[in-house]
C-alpha positions as CSV (number, residue, x, y, z in Angstrom):
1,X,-9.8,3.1,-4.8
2,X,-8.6,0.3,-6.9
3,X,-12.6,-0.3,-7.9
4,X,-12.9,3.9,-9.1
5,X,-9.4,3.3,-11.4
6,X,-10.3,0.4,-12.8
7,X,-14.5,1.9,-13.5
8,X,-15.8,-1.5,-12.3
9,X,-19.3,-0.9,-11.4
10,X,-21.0,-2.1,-9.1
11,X,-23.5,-4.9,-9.4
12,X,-26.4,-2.9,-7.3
13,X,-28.9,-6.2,-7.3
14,X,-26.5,-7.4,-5.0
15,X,-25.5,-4.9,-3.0
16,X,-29.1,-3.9,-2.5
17,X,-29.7,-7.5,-1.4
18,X,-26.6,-7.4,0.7
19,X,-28.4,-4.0,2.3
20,X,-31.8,-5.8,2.9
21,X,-30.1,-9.0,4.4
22,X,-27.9,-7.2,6.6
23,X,-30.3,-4.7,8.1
24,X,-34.0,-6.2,7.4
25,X,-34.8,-3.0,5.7
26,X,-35.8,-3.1,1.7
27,X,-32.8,-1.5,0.0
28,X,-33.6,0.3,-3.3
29,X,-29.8,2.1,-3.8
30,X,-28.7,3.3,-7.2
31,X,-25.8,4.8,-8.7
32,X,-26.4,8.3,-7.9
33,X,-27.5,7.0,-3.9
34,X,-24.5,4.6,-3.8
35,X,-22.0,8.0,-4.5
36,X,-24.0,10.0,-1.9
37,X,-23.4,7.6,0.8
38,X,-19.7,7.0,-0.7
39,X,-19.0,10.7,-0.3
40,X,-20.7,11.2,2.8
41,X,-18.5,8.2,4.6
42,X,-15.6,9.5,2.7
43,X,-16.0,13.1,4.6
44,X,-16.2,11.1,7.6
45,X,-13.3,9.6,7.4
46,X,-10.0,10.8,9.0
47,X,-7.1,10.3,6.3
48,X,-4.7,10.4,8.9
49,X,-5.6,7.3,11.0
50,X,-6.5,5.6,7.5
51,X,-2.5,6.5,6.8
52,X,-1.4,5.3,10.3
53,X,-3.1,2.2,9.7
54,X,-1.9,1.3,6.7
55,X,1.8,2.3,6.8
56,X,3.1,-0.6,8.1
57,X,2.0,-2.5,5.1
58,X,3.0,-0.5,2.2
59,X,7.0,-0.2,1.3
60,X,6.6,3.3,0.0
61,X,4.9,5.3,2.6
62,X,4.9,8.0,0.4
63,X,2.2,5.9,-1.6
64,X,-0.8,6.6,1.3
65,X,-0.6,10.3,-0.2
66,X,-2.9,9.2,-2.9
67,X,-5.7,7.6,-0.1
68,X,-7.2,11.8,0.1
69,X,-10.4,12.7,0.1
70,X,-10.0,15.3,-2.8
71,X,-8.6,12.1,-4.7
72,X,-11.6,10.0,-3.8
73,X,-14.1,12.6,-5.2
74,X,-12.3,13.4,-8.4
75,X,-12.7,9.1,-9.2
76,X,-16.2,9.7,-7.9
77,X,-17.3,12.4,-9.9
């Protein structure tokens, strides 16, 4: 989330390199691919577990309420 804030993008040479050396396939991922996969693991995900695992390590649980899916897709869009 802190990346999406801040707009840092992402340097996609490398990440595509990172792709290829991780799963021996040729990666050729760019900004429109890298938010399709981002959204599609984000609808995967199950906020409460994320929440739960986290909770311990945050003084203001309250805090976790801004790690949603509709508040992941608003910085992604």
């Amino acid at each position: 989330m802190w990346y999406l804030t801040k707009k840092v993008k992402p340097n996609l040479v490398l990440l595509n390199h990172a792709i290829a050396q991780s799963t021996g396939k040729k990666s050729k991922l760019d900004m429109a691919g890298l938010q399709t996969c981002l959204i599609r693991r984000l609808e995967e995900t199950n906020f409460k577990e994320v929440h739960s695992d986290l909770e311990n390590f945050v003084q203001d649980s309250l805090e976790l309420r801004t790690l949603s899916l509709d508040n992941f897709l608003t910085l992604l869009s």
